[in-house]
FIDRENBA-873992 format. One line per field, with one value per residue (C-alpha): x, y, z negated; residue number from 0; residue in three letters. Coordinates in Angstrom, 2 decimals. Example, Ala and Ser with C-alpha at 12.3 -4.5 7.8 and 13.67 -1.06 7.14 Angstrom:
! residues 2
east <- 12.30 13.67 .
north <- -4.50 -1.06 .
up <- -7.80 -7.14 .
marmar <- 0 1 .
nunu <- ala ser .
END
This chain:
! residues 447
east <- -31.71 -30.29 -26.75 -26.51 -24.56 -27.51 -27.17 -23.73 -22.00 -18.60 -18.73 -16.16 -18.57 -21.57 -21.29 -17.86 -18.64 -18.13 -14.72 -12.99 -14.78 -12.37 -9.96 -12.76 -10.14 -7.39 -9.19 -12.33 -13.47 -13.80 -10.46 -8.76 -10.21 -8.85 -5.24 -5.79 -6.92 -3.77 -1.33 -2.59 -2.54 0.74 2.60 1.17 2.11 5.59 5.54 4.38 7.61 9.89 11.08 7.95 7.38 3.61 2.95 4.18 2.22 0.24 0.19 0.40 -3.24 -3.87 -1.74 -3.47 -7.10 -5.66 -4.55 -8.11 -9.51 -7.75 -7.30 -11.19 -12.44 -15.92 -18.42 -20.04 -16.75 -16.11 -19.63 -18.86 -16.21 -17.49 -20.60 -17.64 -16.35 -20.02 -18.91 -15.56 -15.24 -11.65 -11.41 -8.13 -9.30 -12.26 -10.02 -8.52 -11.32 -12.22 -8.82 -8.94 -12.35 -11.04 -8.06 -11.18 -12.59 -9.26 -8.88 -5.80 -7.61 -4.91 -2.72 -5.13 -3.13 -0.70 -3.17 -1.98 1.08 3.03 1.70 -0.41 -3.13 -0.62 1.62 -1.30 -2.51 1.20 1.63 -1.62 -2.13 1.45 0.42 -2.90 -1.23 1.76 -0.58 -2.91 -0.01 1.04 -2.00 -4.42 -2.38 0.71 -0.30 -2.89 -0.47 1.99 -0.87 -1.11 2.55 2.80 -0.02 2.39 5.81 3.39 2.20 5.86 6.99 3.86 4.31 7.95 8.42 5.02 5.95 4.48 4.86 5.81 4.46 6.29 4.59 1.90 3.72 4.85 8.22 10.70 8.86 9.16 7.80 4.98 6.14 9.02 6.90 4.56 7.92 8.76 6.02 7.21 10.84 9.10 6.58 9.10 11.68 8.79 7.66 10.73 11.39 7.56 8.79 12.21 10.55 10.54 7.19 7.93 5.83 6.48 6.45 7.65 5.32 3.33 6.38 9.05 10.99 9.60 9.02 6.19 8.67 11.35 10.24 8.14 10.48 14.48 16.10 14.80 16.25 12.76 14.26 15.39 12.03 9.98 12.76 12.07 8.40 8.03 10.43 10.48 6.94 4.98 7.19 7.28 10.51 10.28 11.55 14.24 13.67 9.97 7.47 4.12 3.22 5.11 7.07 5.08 8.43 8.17 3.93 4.51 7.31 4.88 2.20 5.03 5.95 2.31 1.63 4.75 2.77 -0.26 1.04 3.19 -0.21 -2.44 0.35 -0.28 -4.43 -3.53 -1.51 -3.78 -6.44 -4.91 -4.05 -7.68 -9.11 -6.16 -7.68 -4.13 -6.55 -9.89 -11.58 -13.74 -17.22 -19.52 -22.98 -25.31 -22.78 -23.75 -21.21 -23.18 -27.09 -27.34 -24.69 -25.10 -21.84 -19.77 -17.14 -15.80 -12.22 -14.67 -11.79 -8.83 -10.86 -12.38 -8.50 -7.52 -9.96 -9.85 -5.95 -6.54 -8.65 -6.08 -2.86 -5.01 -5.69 -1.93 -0.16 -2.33 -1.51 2.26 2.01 0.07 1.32 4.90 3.84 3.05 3.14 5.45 5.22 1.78 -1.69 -4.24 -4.32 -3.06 -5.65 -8.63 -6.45 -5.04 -8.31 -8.81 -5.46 -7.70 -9.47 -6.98 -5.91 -9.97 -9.59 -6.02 -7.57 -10.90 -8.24 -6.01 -8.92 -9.87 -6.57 -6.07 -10.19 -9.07 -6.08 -7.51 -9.86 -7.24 -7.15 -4.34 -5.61 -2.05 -3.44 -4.15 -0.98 0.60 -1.46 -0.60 3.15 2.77 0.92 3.89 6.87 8.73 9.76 13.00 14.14 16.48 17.47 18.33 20.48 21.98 23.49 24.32 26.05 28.17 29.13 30.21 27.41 27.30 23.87 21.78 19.73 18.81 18.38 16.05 14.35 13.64 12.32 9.88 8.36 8.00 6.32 2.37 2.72 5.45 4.96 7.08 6.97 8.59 11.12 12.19 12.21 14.67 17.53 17.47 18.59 20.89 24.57 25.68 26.76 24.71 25.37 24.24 20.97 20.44 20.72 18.97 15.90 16.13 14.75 10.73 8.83 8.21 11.65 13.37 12.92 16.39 17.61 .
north <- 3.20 0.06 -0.43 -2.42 -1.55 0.64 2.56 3.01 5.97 4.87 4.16 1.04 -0.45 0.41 0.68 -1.09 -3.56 -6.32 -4.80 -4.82 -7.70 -9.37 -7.00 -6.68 -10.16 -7.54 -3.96 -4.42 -3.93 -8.29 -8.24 -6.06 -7.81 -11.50 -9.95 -8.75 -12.06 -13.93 -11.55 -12.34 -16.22 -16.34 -13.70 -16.14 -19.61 -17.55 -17.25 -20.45 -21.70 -20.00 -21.25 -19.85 -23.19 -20.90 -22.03 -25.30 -28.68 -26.71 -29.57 -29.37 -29.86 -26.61 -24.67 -25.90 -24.71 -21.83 -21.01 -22.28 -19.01 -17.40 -19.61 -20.10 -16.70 -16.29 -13.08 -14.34 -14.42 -10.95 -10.02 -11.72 -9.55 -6.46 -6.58 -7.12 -3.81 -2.28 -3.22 -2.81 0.02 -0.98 -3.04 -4.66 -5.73 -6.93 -9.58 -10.06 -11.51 -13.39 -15.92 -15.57 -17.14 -19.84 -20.75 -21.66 -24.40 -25.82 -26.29 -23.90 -21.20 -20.95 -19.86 -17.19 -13.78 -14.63 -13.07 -10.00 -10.06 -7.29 -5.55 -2.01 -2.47 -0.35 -3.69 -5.81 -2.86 -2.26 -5.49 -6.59 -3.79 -3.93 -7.53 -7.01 -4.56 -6.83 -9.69 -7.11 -5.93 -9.00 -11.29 -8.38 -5.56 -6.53 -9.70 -7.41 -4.54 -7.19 -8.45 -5.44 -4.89 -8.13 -7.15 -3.75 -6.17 -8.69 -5.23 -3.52 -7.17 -7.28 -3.27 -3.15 -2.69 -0.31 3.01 6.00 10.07 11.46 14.39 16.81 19.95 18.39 18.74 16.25 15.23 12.54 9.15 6.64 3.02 2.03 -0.90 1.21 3.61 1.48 -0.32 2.99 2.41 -1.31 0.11 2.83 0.30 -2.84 0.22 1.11 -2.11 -3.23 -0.63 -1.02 -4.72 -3.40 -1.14 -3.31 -3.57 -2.13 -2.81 -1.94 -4.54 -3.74 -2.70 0.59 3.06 0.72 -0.10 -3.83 -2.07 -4.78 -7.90 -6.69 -6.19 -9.34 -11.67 -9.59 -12.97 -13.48 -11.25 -9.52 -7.82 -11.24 -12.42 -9.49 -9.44 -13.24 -12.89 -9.72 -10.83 -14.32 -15.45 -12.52 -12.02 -8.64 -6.17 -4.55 -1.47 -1.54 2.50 3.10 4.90 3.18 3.64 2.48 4.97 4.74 5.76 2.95 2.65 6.14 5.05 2.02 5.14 7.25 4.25 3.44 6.96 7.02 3.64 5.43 8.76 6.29 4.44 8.18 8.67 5.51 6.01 9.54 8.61 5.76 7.70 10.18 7.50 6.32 10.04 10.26 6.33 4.94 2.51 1.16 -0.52 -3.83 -3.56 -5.82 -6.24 -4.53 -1.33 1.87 4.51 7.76 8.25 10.61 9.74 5.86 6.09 6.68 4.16 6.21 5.00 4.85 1.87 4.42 7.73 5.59 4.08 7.53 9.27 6.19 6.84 10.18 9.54 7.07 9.09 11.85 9.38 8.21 11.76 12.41 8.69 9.54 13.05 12.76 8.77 9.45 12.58 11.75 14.23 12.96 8.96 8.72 10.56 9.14 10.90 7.83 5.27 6.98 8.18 4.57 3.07 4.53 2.58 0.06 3.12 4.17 0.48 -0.25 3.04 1.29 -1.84 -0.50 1.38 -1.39 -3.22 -0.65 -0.06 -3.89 -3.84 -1.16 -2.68 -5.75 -3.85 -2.45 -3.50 -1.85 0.66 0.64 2.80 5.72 5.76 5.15 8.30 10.14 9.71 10.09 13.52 14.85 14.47 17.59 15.49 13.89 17.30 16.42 13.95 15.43 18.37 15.95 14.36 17.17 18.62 14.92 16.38 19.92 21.41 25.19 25.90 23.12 23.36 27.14 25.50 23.36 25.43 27.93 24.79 23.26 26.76 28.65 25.81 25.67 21.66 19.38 16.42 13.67 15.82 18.79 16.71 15.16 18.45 19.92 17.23 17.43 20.85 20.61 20.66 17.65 14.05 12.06 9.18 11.65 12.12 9.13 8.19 11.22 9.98 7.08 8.18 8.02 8.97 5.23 4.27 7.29 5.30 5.31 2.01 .
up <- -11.77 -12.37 -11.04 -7.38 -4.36 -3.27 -6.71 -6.97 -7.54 -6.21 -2.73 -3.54 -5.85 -3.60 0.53 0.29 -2.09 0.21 1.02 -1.88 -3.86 -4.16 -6.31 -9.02 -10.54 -11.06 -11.69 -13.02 -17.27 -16.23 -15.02 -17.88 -20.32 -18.86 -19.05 -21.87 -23.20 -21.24 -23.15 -26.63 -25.78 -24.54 -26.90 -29.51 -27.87 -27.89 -31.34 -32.23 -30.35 -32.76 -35.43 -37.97 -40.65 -40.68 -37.02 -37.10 -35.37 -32.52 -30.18 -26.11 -25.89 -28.23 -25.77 -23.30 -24.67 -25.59 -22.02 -20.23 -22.11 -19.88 -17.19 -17.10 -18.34 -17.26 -17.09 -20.61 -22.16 -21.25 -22.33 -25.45 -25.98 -25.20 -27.59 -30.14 -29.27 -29.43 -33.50 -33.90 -31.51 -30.26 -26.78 -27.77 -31.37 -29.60 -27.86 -30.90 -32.74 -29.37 -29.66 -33.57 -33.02 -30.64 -33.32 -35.83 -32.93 -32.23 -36.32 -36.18 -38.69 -40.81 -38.07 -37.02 -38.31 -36.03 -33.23 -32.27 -34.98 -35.36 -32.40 -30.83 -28.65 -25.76 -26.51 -24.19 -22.51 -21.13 -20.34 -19.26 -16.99 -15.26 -14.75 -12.98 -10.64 -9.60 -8.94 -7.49 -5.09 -4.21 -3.39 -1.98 -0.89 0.66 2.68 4.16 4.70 6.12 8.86 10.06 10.51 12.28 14.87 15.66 15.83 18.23 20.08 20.25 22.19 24.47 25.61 25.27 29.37 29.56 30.56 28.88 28.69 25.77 24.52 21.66 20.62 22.42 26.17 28.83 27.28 28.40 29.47 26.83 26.46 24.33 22.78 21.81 20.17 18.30 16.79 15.46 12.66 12.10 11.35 9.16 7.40 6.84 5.22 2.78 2.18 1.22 -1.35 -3.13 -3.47 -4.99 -7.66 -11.09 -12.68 -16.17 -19.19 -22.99 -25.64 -29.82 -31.86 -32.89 -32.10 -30.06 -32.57 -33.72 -37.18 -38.48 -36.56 -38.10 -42.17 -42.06 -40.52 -40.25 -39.97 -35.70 -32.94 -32.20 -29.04 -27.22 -27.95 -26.74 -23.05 -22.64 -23.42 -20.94 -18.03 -18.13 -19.18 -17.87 -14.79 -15.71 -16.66 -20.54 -21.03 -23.95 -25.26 -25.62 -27.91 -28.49 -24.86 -21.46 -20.33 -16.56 -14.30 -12.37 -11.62 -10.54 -8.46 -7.13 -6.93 -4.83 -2.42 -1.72 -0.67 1.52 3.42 3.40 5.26 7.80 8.35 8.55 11.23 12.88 12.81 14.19 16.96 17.98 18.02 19.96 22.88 22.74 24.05 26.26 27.76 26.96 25.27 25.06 22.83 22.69 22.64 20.17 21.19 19.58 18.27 18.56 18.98 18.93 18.25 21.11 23.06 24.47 26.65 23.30 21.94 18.89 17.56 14.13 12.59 12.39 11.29 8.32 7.87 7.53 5.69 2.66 2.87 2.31 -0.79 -2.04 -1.84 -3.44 -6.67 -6.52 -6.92 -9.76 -11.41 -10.25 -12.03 -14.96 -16.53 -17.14 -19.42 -22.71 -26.22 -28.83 -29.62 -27.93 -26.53 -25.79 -21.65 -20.59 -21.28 -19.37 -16.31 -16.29 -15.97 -12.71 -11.10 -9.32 -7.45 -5.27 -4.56 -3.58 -1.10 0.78 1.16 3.08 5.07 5.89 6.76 8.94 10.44 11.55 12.86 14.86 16.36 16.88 19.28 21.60 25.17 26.99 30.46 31.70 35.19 32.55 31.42 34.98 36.53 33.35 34.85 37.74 37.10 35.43 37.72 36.10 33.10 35.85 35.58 32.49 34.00 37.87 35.59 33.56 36.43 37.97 34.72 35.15 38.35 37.51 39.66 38.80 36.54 36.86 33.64 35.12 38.68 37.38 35.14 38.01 39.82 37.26 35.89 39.31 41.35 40.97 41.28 40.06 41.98 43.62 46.80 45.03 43.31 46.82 48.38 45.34 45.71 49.45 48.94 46.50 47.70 46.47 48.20 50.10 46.72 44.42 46.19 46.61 42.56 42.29 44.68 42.51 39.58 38.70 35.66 35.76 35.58 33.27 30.22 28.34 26.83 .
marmar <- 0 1 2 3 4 5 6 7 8 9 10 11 12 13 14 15 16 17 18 19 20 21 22 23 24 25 26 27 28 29 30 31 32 33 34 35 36 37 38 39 40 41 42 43 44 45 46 47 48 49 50 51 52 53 54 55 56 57 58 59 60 61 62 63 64 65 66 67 68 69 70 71 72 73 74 75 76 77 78 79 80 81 82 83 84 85 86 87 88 89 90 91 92 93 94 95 96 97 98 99 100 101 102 103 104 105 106 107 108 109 110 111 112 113 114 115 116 117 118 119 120 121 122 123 124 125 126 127 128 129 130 131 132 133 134 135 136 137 138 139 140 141 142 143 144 145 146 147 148 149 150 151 152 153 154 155 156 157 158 159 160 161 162 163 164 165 166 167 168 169 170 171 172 173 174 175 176 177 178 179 180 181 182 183 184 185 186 187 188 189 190 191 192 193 194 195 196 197 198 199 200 201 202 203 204 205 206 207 208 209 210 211 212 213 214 215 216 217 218 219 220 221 222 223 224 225 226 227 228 229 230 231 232 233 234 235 236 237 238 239 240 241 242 243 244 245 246 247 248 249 250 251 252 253 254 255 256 257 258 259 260 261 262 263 264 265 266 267 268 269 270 271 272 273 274 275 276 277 278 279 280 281 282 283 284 285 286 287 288 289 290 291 292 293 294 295 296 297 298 299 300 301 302 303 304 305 306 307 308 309 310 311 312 313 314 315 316 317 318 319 320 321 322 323 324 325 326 327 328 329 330 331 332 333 334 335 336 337 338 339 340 341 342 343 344 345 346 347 348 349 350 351 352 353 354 355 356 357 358 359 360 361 362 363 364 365 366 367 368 369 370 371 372 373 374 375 376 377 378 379 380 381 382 383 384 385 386 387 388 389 390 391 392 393 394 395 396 397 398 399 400 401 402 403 404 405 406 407 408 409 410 411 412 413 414 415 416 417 418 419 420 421 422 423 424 425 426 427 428 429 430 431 432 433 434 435 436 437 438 439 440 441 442 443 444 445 446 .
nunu <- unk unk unk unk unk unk unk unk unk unk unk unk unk unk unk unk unk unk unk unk unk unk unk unk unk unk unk unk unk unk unk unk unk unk unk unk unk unk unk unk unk unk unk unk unk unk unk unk unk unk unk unk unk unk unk unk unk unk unk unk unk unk unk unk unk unk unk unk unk unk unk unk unk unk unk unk unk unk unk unk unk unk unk unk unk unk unk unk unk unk unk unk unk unk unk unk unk unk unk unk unk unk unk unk unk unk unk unk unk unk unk unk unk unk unk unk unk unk unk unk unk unk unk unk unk unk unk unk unk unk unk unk unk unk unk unk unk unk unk unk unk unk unk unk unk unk unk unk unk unk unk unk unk unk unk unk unk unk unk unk unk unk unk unk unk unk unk unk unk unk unk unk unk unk unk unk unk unk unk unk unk unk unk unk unk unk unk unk unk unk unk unk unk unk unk unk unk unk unk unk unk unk unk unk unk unk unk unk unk unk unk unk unk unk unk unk unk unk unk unk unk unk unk unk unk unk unk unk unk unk unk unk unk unk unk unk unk unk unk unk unk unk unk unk unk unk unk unk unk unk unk unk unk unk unk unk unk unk unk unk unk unk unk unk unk unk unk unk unk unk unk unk unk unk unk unk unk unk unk unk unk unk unk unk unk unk unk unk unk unk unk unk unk unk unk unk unk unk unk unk unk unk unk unk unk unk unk unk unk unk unk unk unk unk unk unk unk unk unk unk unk unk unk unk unk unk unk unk unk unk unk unk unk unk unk unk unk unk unk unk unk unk unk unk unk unk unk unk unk unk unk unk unk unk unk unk unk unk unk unk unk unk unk unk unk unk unk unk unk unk unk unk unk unk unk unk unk unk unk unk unk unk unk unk unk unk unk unk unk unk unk unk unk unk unk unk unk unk unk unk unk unk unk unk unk unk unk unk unk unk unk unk unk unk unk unk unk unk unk unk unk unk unk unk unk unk unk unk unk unk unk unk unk unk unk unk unk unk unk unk unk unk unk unk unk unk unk .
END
């Protein structure tokens, strides 16, 4: 069969296509090859700006050219360079011979050798894929991650005075407020957000064992390891690691790996919980004309947004350990385990963003039934029992926790009634009962 969307093995390449599109730029053989490409240009417009009498007179407008291959990389260029590879059998020679190619046009053949000077092909593959990711991350991933965290913040403020049971272990539990509740997973998200952001995005740069070896016997006089940090850091954006062997030492993509995962499992929480509210009618959802929600079942609404959210999460997270686990192993100076296992970064990164589109589909489909959750209170008057022995505790009264456990675990029905009946008899003031009468499931809400 001939590959299409239909034919697809992958379900992000096939069903989801129209998903994740957009991140075929930064993970895709098109997209590797295009940083791969941007790499070699600049490292060698780098070079040309040191003092080297052998790449002297490239004008602006050469640099220029020389950046549109990259700048304006197209599908035919990448074909280009793959049938190259069908001869050469190396990807990163390949590009190579693509830029040595576009020296020859631009009349700067003599300068060609500089292409790839000194360098392994894991000197652009580190860099080039660290690159993709951190662009990746940054203009796909996180401002969609970041949407949905500003639909919670905009839900904690709009439910911040609704009511609601708690439940832990699954029981009625002290009444808590909504809003409250769904800020809990904006502290936990903006926390882990904060610290993916902080993690530096490493990538290795000298030569076929770290150690400039080539730089350094064809040209001792320059200070090859101020060149290769300014090249990395400040033209890449990137952060080189000084100590290598041929390969990137991957510490800190696994640490990117770890912190994603740690989103993921707040946002499985999250799809969990929400779900959860949706069966108890806490919510329901929208309805769009035409959906249907169960092939048998034509009264069903399913909470289908936050089980897909969590079972692409799921896949994800399970992609990410393994990247986290396997990358920063490597035997001796290099293996080869890397490269294939590497390849596969922009699969778990396809998986979060169907989820987080998912998750923020979902949310967007909320509509608050406030009367569930107020009958849901009302149902479950024992949960004023902490707070009738607390205040009786204040006051010295002899036992209270037992007096009200014998109260809420002997009576067949806990209801306002029963709670009314219980302070009348205690022997207490006539101030205390009335603070006493004063509290509600409603109201017993803490700060």
């Amino acid at each position: 069969m001939k590959l299409t969307e239909l034919t697809a093995i992958s379900p992000i390449d096939g069903r989801y296509r129209n998903k994740v599109s957009e991140l075929a730029a930064y993970f895709s053989e098109f997209g590797l090859i295009r940083y791969r490409v941007l790499v070699e240009v600049e490292y060698f417009i780098a070079l040309a700006e040191l003092p080297l009498k052998q790449l002297e007179g490239i004008s602006d407008d050469q640099k220029q050219a020389l950046r549109d291959l990259y700048k304006n990389f197209s599908e035919a260029d990448a074909q280009k360079i793959k049938d190259t590879e069908k001869v050469t059998n190396h990807d990163v020679k390949a590009v190579e011979y693509f830029i040595k190619d576009a020296l020859d046009s631009l009349g700067l053949a003599e300068m060609k050798e500089f292409v790839h000077f000194g360098l392994t092909s894991q000197d652009i593959n580190n860099t080039a894929v660290p690159l993709s990711l951190k662009e990746g991350l940054e203009q796909q991933y996180l401002p969609l991650l970041e949407e949905i965290v500003d639909e919670l913040r905009r839900y904690s403020e709009d439910w911040k005075d609704v009511p609601m049971l708690a439940r832990t272990h699954g029981q009625p539990a002290s009444p808590t407020r909504l809003g409250k509740e769904i800020a809990v997973f904006v502290e936990r998200l903006d926390k882990q957000i904060a610290q993916l952001k902080q993690v530096p995005m490493s990538a290795k740069f000298g030569g076929a064992t770290g150690n400039f070896n080539a730089h350094q016997v064809a040209f001792p006089e320059h200070n090859w390891v101020d060149f290769a940090n300014n090249f990395v850091n400040n033209i890449l954006g990137l952060s080189r690691s000084q100590t290598t062997t041929q390969i990137e030492h991957y510490d800190n993509i696994a640490a990117v790996c770890d912190a994603m995962k740690r989103i993921h499992s707040i946002l499985i929480d999250l799809d969990r919980d929400i779900w959860t509210y949706i069966s108890m009618e806490y919510f329901k959802q929208k309805i769009k004309a035409g959906e249907v929600g169960s092939s048998a079942m034509p009264h069903k609404v399913n909470p289908i947004d936050f089980e897909n959210s969590e079972g692409n999460l799921g896949v994800a997270n399970a992609l990410l350990e393994h990247l986290a686990a396997k990358l920063p192993i490597s035997r001796l100076q290099r293996d080869l385990t890397d490269s294939t296992v590497l390849r596969n970064i922009g699969a778990p990164m396809a998986h979060a963003v169907i989820a987080l589109q998912a998750t923020r589909k979902g949310l967007s489909k909320l509509l608050l039934n406030e009367s569930a959750l107020h009958q849901d209170l009302e149902d479950n008057w024992a949960v004023v029992a902490e707070a009738i022995q607390t205040i009786l505790r204040r006051e010295a009264y002899p036992s209270p926790y037992e007096a009200l456990k014998a109260l809420t675990r002997t009576n067949t029905v806990i209801n306002k009634e029963a709670i009314q009946t219980f302070i009348e008899g205690l022997d207490v003031s006539d101030d205390i009962k009335t603070e006493l009468r004063a509290i509600t499931p409603q109201n017993y809400t803490g700060l």
